[in-house]
C-alpha positions as CSV (number, residue, x, y, z in Angstrom):
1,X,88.4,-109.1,51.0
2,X,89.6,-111.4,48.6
3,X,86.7,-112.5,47.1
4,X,85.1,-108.9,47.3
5,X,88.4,-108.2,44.8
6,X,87.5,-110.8,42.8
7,X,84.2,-110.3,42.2
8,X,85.1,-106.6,41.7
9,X,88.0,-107.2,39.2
10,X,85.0,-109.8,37.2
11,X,82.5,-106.4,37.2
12,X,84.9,-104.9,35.7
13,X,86.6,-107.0,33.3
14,X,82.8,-108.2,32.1
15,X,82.3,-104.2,31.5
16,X,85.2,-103.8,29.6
17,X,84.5,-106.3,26.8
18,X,81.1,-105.4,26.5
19,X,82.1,-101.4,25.6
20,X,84.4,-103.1,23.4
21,X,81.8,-105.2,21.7
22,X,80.0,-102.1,21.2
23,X,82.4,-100.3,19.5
24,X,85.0,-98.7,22.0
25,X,88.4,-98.9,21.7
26,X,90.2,-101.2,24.7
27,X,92.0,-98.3,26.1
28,X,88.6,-96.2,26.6
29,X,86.8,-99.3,27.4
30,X,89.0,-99.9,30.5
31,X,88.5,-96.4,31.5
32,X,84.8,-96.5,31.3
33,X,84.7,-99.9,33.3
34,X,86.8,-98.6,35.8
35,X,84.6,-95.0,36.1
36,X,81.4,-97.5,35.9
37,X,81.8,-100.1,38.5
38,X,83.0,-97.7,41.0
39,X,80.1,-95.5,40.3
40,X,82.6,-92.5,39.5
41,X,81.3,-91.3,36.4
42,X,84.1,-89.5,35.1
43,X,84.7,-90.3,31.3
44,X,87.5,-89.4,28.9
45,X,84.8,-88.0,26.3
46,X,83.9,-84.2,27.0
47,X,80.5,-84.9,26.7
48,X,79.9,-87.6,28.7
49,X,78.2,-90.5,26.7
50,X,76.4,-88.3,25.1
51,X,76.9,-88.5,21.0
52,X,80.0,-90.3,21.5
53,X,78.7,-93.7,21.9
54,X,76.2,-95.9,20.6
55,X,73.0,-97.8,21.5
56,X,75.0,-100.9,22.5
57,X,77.4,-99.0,24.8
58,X,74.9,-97.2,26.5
59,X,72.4,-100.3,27.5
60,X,76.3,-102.2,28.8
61,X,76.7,-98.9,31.1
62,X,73.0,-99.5,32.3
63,X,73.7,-103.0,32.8
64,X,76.7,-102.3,34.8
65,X,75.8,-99.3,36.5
66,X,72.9,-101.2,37.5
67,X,75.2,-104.0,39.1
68,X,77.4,-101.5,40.9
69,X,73.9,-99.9,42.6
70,X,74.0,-103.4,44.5
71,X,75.5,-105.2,47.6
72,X,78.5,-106.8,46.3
73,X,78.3,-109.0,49.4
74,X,74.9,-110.2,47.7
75,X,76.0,-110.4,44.3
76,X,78.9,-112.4,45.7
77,X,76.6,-115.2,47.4
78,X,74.2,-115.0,44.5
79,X,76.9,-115.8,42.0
80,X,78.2,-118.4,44.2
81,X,74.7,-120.8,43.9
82,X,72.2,-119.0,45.3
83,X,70.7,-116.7,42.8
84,X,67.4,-117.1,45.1
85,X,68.9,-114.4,47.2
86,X,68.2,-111.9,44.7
87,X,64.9,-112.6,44.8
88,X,64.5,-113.0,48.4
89,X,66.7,-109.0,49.5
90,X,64.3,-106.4,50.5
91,X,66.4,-103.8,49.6
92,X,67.3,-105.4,45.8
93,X,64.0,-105.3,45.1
94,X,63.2,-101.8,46.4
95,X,66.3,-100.6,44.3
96,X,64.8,-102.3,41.3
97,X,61.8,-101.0,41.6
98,X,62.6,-97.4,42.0
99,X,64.7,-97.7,38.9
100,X,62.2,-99.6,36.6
101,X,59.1,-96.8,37.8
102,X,61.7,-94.1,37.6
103,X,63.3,-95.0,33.8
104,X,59.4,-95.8,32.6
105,X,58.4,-92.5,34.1
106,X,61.7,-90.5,32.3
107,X,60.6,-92.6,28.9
108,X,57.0,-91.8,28.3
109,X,57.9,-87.7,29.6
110,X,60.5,-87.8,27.1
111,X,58.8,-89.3,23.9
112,X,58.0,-85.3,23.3
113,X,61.3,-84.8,22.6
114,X,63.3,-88.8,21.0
115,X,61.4,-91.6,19.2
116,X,60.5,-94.4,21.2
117,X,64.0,-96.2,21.5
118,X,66.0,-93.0,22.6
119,X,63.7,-92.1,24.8
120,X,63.5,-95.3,26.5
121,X,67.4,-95.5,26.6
122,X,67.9,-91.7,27.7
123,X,65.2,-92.0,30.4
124,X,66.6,-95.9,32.1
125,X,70.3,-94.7,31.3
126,X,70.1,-91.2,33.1
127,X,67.3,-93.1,36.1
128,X,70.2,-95.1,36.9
129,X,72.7,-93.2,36.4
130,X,71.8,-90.6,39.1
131,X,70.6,-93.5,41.6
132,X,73.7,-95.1,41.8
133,X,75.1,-91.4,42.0
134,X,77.7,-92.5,39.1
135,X,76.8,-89.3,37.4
136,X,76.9,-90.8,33.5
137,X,75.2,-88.4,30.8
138,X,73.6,-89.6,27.9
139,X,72.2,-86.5,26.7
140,X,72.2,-82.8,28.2
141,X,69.2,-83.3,30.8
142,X,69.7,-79.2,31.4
143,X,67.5,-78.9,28.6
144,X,64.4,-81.3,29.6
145,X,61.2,-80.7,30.9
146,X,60.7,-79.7,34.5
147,X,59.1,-83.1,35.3
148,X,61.6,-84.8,34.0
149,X,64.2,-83.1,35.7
150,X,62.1,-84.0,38.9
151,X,62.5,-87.0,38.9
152,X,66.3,-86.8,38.3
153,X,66.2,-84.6,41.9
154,X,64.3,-87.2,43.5
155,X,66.6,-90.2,42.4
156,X,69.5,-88.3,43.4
157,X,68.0,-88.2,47.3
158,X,67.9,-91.8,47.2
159,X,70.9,-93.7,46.4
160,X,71.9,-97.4,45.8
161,X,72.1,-100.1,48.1
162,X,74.1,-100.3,51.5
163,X,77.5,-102.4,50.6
164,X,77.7,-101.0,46.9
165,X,80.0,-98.3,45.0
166,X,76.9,-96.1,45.3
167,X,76.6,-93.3,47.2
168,X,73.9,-91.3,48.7
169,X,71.0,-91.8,51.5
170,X,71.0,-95.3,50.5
171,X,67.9,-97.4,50.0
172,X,68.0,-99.6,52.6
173,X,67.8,-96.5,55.2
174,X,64.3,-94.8,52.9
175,X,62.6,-98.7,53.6
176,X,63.6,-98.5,57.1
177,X,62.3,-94.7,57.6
178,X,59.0,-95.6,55.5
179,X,58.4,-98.7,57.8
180,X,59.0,-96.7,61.1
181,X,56.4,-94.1,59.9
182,X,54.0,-96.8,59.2
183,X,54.7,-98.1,62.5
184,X,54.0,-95.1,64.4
185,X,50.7,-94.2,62.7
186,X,49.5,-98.1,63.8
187,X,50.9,-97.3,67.0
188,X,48.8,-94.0,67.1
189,X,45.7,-95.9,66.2
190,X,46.6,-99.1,69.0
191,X,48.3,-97.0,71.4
192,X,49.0,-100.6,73.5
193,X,50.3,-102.2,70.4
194,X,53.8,-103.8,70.1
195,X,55.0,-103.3,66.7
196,X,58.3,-104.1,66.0
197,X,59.9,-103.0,62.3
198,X,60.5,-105.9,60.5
199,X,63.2,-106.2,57.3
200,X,62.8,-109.4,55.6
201,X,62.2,-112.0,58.3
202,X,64.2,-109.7,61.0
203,X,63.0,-107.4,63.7
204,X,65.2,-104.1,63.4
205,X,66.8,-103.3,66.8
206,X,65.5,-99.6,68.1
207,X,69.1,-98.2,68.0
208,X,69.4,-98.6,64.0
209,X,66.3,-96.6,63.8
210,X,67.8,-94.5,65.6
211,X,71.2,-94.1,63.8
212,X,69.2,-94.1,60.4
213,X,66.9,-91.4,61.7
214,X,70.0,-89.7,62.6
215,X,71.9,-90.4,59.7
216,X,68.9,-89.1,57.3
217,X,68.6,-85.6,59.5
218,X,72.0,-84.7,59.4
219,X,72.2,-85.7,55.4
220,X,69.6,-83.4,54.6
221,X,70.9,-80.2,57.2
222,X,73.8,-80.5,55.5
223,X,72.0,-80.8,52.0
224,X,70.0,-77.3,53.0
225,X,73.4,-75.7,54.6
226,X,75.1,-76.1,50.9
227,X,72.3,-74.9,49.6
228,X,71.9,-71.9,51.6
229,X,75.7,-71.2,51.1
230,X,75.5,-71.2,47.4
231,X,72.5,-68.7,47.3
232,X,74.4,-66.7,49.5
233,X,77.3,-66.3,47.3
234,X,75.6,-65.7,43.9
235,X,74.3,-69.2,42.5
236,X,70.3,-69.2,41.7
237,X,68.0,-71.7,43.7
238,X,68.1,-74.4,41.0
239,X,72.0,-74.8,40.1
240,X,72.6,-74.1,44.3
241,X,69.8,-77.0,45.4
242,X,70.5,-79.8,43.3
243,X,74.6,-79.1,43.3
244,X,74.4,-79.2,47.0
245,X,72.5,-82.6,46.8
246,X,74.7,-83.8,43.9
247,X,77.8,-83.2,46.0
248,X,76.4,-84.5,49.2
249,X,75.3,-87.3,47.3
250,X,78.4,-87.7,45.2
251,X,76.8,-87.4,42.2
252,X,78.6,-85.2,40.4
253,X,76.2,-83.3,37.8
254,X,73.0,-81.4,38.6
255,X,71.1,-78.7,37.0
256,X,70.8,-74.9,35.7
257,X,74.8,-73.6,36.0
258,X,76.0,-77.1,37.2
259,X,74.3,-79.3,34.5
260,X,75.9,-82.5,32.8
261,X,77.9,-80.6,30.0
262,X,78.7,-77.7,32.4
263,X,81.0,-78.0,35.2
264,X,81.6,-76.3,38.8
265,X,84.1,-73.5,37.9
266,X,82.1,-70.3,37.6
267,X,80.9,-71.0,41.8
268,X,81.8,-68.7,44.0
269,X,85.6,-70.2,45.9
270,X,83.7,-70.4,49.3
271,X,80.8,-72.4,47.6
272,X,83.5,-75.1,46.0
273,X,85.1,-75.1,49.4
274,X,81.5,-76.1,51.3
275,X,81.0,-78.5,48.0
276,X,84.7,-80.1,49.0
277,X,83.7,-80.5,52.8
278,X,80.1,-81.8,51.7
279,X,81.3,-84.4,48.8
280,X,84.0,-85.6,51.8
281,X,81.1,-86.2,54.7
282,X,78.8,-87.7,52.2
283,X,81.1,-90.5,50.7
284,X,82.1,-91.0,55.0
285,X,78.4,-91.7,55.8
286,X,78.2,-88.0,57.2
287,X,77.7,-89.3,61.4
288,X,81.3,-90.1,61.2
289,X,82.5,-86.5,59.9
290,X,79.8,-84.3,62.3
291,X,81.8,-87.0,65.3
């Protein structure tokens, strides 16, 4: 616990000076770090990041929101001599992946709309953003394209890695699912076969498939219950779809009458009360609420 503070207190010291190297003053540096590492995404501007920071700022907040998206357990043993590790974790390099094809998708749809450089810091700032479910804007994503905004749906049913400030599915339990599925089409096709699901150099034990399988069917019941609610009481499919998922997943904005410069007041009271119970079961791992 003590070194998990430690590193944690470093994440966020190390965020701090950078905002402040870009141009921020200390106090709203230390709120930024604090709303960054924790992957809470509140900020004290009313827009976000959005026209109220710089270049600079913005690549830090990828940088950090980046680092709060993974293990801290891992980071710890990295920092502390073996960097290999990074390398080695099946579910770092999952995470990075999905952010570097997700902000190089968001970059080349958005070159319609920003020169090169914004684009390519809008598209990795809001990819990583909505991964790690911190919920950062740095620019009104209400008004993209429809592909673009896709792909923000899709990151937010993902999540960062298991052991880090992030919320959501997680990535770890989409590698596991993915793996299973492969294993029972080869089992389909070698119906004697003994293939075990392998993370790393590890076989997975059958009962964590079956808590992740678990775990992932309840998520998105839940997901589809807020949703139907919030239809129910008024809100069209877009704003009541991707606010359920953003409150399941703890992200915080979503589209239509929920987007990043809009906020959650004009929902009907009983749709901000199923948002309440679903943000609550969400950041709990849901299993433990439904027991």
């Amino acid at each position: 616990a003590g070194r998990l503070l430690a590193l944690y207190l470093a994440l966020t010291a190390a965020c701090a000076a950078g905002y402040v190297y870009g141009g921020m003053t200390p106090a709203g540096a230390l709120a930024h770090a604090f709303s960054t590492v924790s992957a809470g995404g509140f900020s004290t501007y009313a827009r976000s990041f959005d026209g109220s920071t710089g270049a600079v700022i913005d690549w830090v907040a990828v940088l950090f929101m980046f680092l709060s998206g993974v293990s801290f357990a891992l980071q710890f043993r990295a920092w502390s001599g073996r960097p290999r590790l990074f390398l080695r974790d099946p579910e770092l390099r999952a995470y990075t992946a999905i952010f570097l094809v997700a902000g190089t998708a968001l970059t080349l749809l958005l070159l319609d709309s920003y020169g090169f450089a914004d684009a390519l810091r809008h598209g990795f700032f809001q990819s990583i953003s909505v991964l790690t479910t911190t919920g950062f804007a740095s620019a009104d994503f209400n008004g993209w394209s429809e592909r673009s905004q896709s792909i923000l749906v899709g990151l937010m049913l993902v999540g960062g890695s298991a052991g880090s400030a992030a919320g959501g599915i997680k990535v770890i339990r989409w590698l596991l699912l993915l793996r299973h599925s492969a294993r029972e089409v080869r089992r389909a096709l070698h119906p004697r076969g003994v293939f075990p699901v392998r993370l790393g150099n590890r076989a997975v034990p059958e009962e964590v498939m079956r808590s992740v399988a678990a775990f992932i069917t309840l998520y998105v019941l839940l997901a589809l219950f807020g949703t139907m609610v919030l239809i129910a009481f008024g809100s069209d499919f877009t704003t009541a779809l991707t606010a359920s998922l953003a409150a399941t997943g703890n992200v915080g904005p979503g589209l239509g009458g929920v987007g990043p410069m809009l906020d959650y007041g004009s929902l009907h009271p009983v749709s901000r009360l199923v948002l309440i119970f679903q943000m609550l079961a969400g950041r709990l791992e849901v299993v433990t609420v439904f027991v």
